[in-house]
VOZA-756454 format. One line per 8 residues: number of its first residue (from 1); their letters; for each residue x, y, z negated of C-alpha. Coordinates in steps of 0.25 Angstrom, whole numbers. Example, Ala and Ser with C-alpha at 12.3 -4.5 7.8 and 13.67 -1.06 7.14 Angstrom:
// VOZA-756454
1	as	49/-18/-31; 55/-4/-29
This chain:
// VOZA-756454
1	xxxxxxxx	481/718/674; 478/704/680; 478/700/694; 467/693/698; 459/687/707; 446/682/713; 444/668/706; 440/663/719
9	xxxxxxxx	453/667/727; 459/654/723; 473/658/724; 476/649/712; 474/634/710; 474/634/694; 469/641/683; 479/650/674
17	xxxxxxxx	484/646/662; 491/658/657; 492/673/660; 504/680/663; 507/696/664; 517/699/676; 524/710/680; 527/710/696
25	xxxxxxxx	538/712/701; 533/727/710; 536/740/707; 521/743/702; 518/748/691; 510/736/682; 503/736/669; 514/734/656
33	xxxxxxxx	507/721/655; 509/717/669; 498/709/677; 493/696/674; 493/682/683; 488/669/677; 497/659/677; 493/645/682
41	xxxxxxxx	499/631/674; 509/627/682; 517/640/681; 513/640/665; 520/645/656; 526/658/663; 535/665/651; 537/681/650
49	xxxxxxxx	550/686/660; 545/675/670; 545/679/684; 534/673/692; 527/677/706; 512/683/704; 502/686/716; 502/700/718
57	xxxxxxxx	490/710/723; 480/707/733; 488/698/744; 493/691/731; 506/694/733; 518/685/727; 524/693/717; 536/692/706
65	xxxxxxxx	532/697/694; 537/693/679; 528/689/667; 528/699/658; 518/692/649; 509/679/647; 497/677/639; 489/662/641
73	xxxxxxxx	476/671/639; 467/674/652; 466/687/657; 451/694/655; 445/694/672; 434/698/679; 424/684/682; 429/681/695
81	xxxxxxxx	444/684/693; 454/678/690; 471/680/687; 480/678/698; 491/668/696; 505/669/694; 510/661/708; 524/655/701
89	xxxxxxxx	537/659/693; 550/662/700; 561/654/695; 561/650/680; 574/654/677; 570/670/679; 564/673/665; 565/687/659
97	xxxxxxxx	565/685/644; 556/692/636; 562/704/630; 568/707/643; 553/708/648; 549/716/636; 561/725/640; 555/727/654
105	xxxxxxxx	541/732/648; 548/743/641; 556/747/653; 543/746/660; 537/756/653; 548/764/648; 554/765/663; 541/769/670
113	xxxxxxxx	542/755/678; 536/743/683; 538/732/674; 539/720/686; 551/728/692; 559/730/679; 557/716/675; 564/713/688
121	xxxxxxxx	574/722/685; 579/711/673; 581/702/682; 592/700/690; 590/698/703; 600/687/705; 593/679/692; 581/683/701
129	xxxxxxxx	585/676/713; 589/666/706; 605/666/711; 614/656/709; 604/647/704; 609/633/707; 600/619/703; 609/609/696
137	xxxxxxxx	608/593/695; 611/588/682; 614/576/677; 612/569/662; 611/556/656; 595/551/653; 591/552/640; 585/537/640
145	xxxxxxxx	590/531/651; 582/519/656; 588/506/655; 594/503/671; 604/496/676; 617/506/681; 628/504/690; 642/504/683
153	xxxxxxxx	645/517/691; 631/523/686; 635/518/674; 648/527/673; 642/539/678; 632/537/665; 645/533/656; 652/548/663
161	xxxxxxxx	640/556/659; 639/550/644; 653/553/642; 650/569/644; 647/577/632; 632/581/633; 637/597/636; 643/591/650
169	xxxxxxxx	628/586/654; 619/586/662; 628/588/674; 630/589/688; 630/576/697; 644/581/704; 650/583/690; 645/568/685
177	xxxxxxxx	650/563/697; 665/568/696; 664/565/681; 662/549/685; 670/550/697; 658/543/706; 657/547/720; 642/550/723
185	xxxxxxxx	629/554/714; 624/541/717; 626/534/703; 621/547/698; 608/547/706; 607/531/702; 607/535/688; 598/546/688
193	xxxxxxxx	587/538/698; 591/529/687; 587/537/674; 600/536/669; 603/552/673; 592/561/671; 594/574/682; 589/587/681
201	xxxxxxxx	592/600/689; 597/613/683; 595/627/690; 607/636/685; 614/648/690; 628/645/697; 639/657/698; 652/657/696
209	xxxxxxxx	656/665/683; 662/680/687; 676/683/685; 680/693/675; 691/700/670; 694/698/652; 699/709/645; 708/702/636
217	xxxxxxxx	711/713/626; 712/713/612; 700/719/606; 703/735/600; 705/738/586; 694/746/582; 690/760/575; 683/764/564
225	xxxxxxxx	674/770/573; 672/758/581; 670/749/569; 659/757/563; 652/757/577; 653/742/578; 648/740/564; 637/749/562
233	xxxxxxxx	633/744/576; 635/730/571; 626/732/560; 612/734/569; 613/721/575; 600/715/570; 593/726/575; 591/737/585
241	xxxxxxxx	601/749/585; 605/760/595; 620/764/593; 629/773/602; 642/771/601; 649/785/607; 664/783/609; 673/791/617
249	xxxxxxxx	680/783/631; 687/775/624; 684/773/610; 680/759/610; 667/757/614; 668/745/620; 675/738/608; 665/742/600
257	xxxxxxxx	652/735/609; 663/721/610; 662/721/595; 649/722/594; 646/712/604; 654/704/597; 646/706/586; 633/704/592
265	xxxxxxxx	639/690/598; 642/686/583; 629/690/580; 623/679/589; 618/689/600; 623/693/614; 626/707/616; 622/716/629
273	xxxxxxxx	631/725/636; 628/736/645; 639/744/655; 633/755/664; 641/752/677; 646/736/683; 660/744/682; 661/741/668
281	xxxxxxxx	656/727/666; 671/721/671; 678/727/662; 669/727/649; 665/712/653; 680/709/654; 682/713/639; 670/706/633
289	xxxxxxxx	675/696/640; 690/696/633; 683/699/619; 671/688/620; 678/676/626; 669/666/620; 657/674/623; 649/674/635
297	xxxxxxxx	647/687/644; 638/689/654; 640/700/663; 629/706/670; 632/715/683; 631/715/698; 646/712/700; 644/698/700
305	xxxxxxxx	638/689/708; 622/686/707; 623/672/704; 633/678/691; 622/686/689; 611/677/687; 624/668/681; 624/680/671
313	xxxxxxxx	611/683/669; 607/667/666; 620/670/656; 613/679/647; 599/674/649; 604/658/644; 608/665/630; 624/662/636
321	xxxxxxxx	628/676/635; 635/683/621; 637/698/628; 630/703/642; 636/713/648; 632/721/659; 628/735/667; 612/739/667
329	xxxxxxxx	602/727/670; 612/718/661; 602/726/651; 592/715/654; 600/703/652; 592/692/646; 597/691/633; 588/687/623
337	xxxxxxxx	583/697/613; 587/690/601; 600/687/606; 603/702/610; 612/707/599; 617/721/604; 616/729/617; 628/739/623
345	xxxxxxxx	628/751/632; 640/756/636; 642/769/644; 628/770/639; 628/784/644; 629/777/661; 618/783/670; 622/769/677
353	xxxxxxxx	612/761/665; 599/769/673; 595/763/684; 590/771/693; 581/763/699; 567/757/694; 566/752/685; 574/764/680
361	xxxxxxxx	580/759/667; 591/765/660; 599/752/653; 603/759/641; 589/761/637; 585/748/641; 596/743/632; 592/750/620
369	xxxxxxxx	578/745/623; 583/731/623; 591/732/612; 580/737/604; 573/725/610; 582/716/604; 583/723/591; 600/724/592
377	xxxxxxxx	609/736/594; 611/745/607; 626/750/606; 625/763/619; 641/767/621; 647/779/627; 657/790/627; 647/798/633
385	xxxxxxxx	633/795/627; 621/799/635; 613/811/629; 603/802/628; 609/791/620; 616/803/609; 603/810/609; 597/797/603
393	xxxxxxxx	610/796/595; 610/810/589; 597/815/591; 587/803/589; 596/796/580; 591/782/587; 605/777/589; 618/778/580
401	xxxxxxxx	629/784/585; 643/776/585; 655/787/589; 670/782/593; 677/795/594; 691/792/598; 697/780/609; 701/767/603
409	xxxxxxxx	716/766/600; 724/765/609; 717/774/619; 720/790/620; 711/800/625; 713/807/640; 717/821/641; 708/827/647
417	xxxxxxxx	708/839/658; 699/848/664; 703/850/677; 695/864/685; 694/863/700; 689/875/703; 701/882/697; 712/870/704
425	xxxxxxxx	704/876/718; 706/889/713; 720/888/710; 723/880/721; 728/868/713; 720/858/718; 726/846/724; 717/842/733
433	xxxxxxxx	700/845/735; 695/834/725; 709/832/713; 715/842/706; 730/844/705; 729/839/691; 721/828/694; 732/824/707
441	xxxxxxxx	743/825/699; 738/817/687; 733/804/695; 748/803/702; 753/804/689; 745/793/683; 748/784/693; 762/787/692
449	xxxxxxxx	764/782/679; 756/771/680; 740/775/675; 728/774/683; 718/786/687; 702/785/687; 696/798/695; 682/799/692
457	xxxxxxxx	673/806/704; 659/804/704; 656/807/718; 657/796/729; 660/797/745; 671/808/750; 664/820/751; 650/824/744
465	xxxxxxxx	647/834/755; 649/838/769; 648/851/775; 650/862/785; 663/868/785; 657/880/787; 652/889/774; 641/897/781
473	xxxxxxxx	636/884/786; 631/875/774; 630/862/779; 630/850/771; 627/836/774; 614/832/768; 607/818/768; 596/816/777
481	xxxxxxxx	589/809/768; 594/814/755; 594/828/748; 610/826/746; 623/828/753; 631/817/761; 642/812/755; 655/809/765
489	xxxxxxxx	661/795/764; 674/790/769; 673/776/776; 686/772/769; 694/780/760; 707/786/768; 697/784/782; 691/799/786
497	xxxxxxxx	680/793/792; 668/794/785; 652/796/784; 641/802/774; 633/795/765; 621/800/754; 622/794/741; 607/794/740
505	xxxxxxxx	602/787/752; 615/783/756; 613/787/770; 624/787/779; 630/797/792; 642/801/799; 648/811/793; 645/823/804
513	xxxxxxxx	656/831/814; 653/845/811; 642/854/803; 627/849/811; 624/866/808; 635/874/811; 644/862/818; 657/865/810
521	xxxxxxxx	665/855/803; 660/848/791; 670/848/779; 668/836/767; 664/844/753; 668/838/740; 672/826/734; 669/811/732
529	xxxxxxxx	677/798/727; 682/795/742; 688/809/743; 695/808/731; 701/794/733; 707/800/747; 711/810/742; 720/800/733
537	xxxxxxxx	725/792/743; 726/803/754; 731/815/745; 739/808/732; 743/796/739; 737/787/730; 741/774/736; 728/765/741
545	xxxxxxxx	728/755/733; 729/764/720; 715/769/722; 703/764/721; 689/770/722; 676/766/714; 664/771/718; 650/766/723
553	xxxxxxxx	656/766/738; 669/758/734; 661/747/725; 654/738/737; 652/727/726; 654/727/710; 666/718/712; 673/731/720
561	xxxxxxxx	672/738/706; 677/727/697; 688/725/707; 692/740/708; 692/740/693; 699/728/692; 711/733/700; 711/746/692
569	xxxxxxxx	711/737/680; 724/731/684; 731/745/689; 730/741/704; 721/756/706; 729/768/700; 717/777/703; 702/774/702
577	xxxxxxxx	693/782/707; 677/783/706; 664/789/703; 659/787/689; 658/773/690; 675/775/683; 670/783/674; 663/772/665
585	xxxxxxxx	667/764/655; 681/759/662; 693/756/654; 707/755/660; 718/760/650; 726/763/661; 717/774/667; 726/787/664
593	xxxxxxxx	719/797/672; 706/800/675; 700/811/684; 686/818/685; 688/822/701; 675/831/700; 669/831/685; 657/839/691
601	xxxxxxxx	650/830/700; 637/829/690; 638/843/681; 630/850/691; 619/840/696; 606/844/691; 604/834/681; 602/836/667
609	xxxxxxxx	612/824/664; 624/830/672; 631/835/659; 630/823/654; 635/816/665; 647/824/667; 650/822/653; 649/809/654
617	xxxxxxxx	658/805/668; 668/814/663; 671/810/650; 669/796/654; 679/796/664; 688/802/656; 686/791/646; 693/781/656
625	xxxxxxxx	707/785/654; 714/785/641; 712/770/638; 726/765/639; 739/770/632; 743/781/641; 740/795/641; 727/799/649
633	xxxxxxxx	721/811/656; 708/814/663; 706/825/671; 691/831/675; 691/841/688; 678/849/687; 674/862/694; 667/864/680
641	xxxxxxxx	676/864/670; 668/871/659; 657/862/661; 653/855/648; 652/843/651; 666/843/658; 671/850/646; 667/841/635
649	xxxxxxxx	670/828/643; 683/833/643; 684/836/629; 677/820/626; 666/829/618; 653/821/619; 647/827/608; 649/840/611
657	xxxxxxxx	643/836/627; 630/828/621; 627/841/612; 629/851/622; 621/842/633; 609/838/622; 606/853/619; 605/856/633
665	xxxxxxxx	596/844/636; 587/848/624; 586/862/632; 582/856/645; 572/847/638; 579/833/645; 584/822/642; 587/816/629
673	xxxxxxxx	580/826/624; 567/821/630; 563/811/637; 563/810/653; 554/803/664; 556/808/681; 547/804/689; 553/804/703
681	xxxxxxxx	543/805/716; 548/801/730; 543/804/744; 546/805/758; 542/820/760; 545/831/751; 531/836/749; 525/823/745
689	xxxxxxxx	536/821/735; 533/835/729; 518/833/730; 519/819/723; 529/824/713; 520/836/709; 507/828/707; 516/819/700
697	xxxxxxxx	519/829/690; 507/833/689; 502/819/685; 512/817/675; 508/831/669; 493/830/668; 498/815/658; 508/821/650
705	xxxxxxxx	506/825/636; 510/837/630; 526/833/626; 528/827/640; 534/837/651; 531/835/667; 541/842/676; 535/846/688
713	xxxxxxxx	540/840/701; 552/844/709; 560/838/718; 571/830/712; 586/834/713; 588/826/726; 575/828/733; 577/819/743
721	xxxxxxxx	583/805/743; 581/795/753; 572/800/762; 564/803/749; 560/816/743; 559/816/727; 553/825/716; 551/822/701
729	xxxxxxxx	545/824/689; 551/825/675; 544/822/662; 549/822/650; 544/821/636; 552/821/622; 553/806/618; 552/791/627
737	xxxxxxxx	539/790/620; 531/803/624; 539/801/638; 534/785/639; 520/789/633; 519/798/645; 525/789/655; 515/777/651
745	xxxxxxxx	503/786/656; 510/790/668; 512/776/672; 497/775/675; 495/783/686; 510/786/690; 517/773/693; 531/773/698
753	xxxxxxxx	534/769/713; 543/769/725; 540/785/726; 537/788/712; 552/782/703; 551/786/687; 564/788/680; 563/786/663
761	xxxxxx	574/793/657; 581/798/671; 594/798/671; 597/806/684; 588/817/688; 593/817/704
């Protein structure tokens, strides 16, 4: 498409001397080719990943867009027309490269998504803005100097600069003037009015470098299992390769991907390394960092500060970096393509890797797509593989399966126990309303000979519910806003004062005197992190400082983790406790004990994934413990103790889990078994949101062929969020072609908004 205008308007003073197809930076739906501005001499060339301003609409709005494509031919107009102009280029220095832009297409199109919007999702928004960009005056000898009389001191200064090896130069004004011990730039300024000094001005970024922690150890002696892994691995270099290595908690995942990297890096490339949560970037950046000393490492997360991003970012994008590490976006670092040797995905089974917003990517996927883009291998690791990534493993056969079966040396496996709450409440043997006696009594023996406790529960707040005291009431506090109970808060954690909080809208009240129905007391229902950590410092005396909480209230800023983590790393926290952001990928060899409070907290959610992610917490968390040279137990309370998931996590049998779990997906017809889209439709009232959702449907059935299968409309799990009703629709089909094939119709006449979000390969159904 081109923008055009009336010849006549006279909004440009020179003719166009190329063409460039843009994508703006709105969340419209364009054409894959974008649209297309003239671009007028002064701003020739422009280059592909450029961002530039472009007059949009009518009013000729000012507008960032990127260029997606350029072409020196003139576009075919009406007489009378011609092609609106790009206006100018912001900043230089921001240039996607081009693989990065190709890379945007697919997600595009794959992703049921704007292209201007995922384009700027690339980019950094520090690099964006350009932070801690500061201009430099440098200073250098002429290369034919003309033939003028100096001063001696001018003379000296030129001597000083001589003297320095040609990697000290150009430099500053202030560091030449130290080096010949003069007073004031003015022999400087003589010399360059002079042409004895030629002066130029560099732009660069400025920060200083972040502090991290090196994990000096000695590198592990390797298995038989794990050598076969690296080699076979090892062996696909030249060429794309989808490989997941499955190993229990323990096995030696992580020395695996370090000698591969190490491989890679000998191999003359750079090697990319995903984490799902900023959690794990300290400690697994601390151990690259003691194995790859000489080798540079850039670390891509929000824990640092923005001017280390963009420092980061220029890092990778200058060709200085050997191995990028980093959580989601870091798949988009600007690596070149050639230069990309192998990609990693650890904890590759992480919900975290979806983003949940548009564009709604899934980094595991994008990963494999850019691998495949860069023709090098994708290494995905886990304990607890996704069923979609052992479904393409075992069923598709389009990725090898690497298996580590037992712990590296060194480490033992936990026992294990299963502990059933509602028999301890039966049996009056509980110890208090949340921990089992078992539990109690094993964290103060822990602590007593010296080993730290990690208790994993994955609710927040104090109290999920609150409610009428009386039974033939049934009052529970409801959102105003949301279709979801309030959840109590403590201010602080021994204070009893307190208010309620939804975890969707995040609205906020005073917790209220009595039942507004029946006007009888209130009573607090259930359990959430803050309960549990008073309950360790109120009932089991647990001194204060022992304990610390980690969860999205305590973490005000990433550093607050990296500390917390930091202090448990020394030993200075007995107990750690926290939602499933513990459960991931942390490796402390002290950890003795590690408790499951409430293992049930996602069996029952109607969700087709909740086995899967029951299965997955529980085993992971268990995988914590048993990484030192003590003995180890874990114990998982559930009020479900013949659940499979539970049952098998306990026993460490994936295998068993996946088959079980497969066969069940393959009767419900879900994913990875076929292929899923849900299209989600919001509105302020409840009959519009139904109404729209059903023509929706209707829509999307009259287009689809006869292997494609459109749900009918109902209202989604959580009706209302926000204010905002929501229904949707499902439509699967049995493979990402027939699924994409049909989504490439539906594009032109359903385009995704503010009201309308499309979620490709959804990972929560809520």
């Amino acid at each position: 498409m081109v923008c055009t205008l009336d010849s006549m308007a006279g909004l440009f003073d020179e003719p166009s001397v190329s063409y460039v197809q843009v994508a703006v930076e709105r969340g419209i739906d364009q054409f894959q080719d974008g649209l297309t501005y003239g671009v007028p001499n002064r701003l020739h060339p422009l280059h592909i990943g450029q961002l530039v301003t472009v007059p949009l609409g009518k009013g000729n709005s000012p507008t960032q867009a990127w260029v997606i494509q350029t072409n020196e031919l003139s576009p075919t107009l009406p007489k009378g027309k011609e092609a609106k102009q790009v206006f100018d280029t912001v900043r230089d220095t921001i240039l996607l490269q081009t693989d990065l832009v190709e890379l945007a297409k697919w997600m595009s199109q794959y992703y049921y998504t704007p292209i201007g919007p995922t384009l700027a999702t690339m980019l950094p928004g520090p690099v964006r803005h350009g932070t801690g960009l500061v201009t430099r005056q440098l200073v250098d000898l002429a290369t034919n100097p003309p033939q003028v009389s100096i001063t001696k001191k001018q003379q000296h200064v030129v001597d000083t600069l001589s003297g320095l090896p040609d990697t000290e130069r150009p430099l500053e004004p202030s560091t030449l003037m130290k080096l010949a011990n003069i007073g004031s730039r003015g022999p400087i300024e003589r010399l360059i009015d002079h042409g004895q000094l030629t002066c130029h001005h560099v732009t660069r970024v400025e920060a200083s470098w972040f502090r991290q922690s090196v994990d000096t150890s000695t590198p592990e002696k390797l298995t038989d299992e794990q050598t076969s892994a690296i080699e076979n691995i090892a062996s696909t270099f030249s060429e794309y390769s989808s490989h997941l290595l499955f190993g229990v908690t323990g096995s030696g995942k992580t020395e695996v991907y370090i000698r591969l990297i190490e491989k890679a890096i000998a191999n003359g490339g750079v090697a990319l390394y995903l984490v799902p949560e900023i959690s794990l970037t300290p400690q697994t950046a601390a151990r690259l960092m003691g194995r790859f000393p000489d080798k540079r490492i850039a670390v891509l997360h929000s824990a640092l500060t923005k001017s280390q991003r963009h420092q980061q970012w220029c890092l990778v994008s200058d060709g200085k970096a050997d191995i990028v590490l980093g959580a989601r976006s870091a798949v988009f670092a600007p690596i070149q393509e050639h230069q990309l040797r192998i990609v990693i995905v650890d904890e590759e089974h992480d919900h975290s890797f979806k983003q949940e917003q548009a564009p709604r990517y899934h980094g595991r996927d994008v990963a494999i797509r850019r691998a495949w883009m860069a023709k090098c291998p994708i290494v995905l690791g886990s304990a607890t593989p996704s069923m979609e990534s052992w479904w393409n493993a075992t069923y598709r056969k389009i990725s090898t399966v690497h298996t580590l079966t037992k712990r590296a040396p060194g480490l033992s496996s936990p026992d294990i126990e299963v502990v059933d709450m509602k028999h301890e409440r039966r049996q009056g043997e509980i110890g208090s309303s949340v921990l089992s006696e078992k539990l109690e009594r094993a964290i103060h023996q822990t602590i007593a000979k010296g080993g730290q406790v990690l208790l994993l529960l994955n609710r927040r707040g104090f109290a999920p519910w609150i409610a009428c005291s009386n039974r033939t009431c049934g009052w529970m506090m409801k959102c105003d806003h949301c279709d979801s109970s309030m959840v109590y808060h403590r201010r602080k954690p021994l204070e009893q004062a307190g208010f309620v909080r939804c975890h969707h809208c995040s609205t906020e009240q005073r917790v209220p005197k009595q039942c507004p129905d029946c006007s009888k007391k209130i009573i607090q229902l259930g359990a959430g992190t803050q309960r549990v950590e008073a309950i360790l410092r109120e009932t089991l005396q647990i001194p204060n400082e022992q304990i610390a909480r980690l969860d999205s209230d305590t973490m005000g800023k990433s550093s607050d983790l990296h500390s917390m983590l930091d202090k448990f790393g020394k030993g200075e926290i007995k107990i750690l406790l926290g939602t499933q952001m513990i459960a991931k990928g942390l490796d402390f060899p002290n950890v003795q004990l590690v408790g499951v409070i409430d293992a049930d907290t996602a069996i029952d959610l109607p969700d087709f994934r909740a086995a899967e992610r029951t299965y997955q917490i529980v085993s992971q968390v268990c995988g914590r413990c048993g990484r030192g040279k003590e003995t180890a137990k874990a114990i998982i309370q559930t009020f479900s103790p013949h659940a499979s998931p539970i049952i098998l996590a306990s026993k460490g049998e994936y295998t068993q889990f996946a088959s079980e779990e497969l066969t069940f997906r393959k009767t419900a017809q879900v994913p990875p078994v076929l292929r899923m889209a849900r299209f989600i439709i919001r509105d302020r009232t409840f009959e519009n949101a139904a109404g729209r959702a059903d023509s929706l449907a209707d829509r999307l059935s009259s287009i689809a062929s006869e292997n494609v299968v459109v749900s009918t409309a109902t209202a989604c799990v959580l009706p209302r969020i926000a204010d905002w009703f929501r229904f949707d629709v499902i439509v699967t089909a049995p493979t990402s072609k027939e699924l994409q094939t049909f989504l490439k119709i539906a594009r032109k006449s359903v385009h995704a908004s503010r009201d309308l979000a499309v979620d490709i390969d959804p990972i929560s159904m809520l």
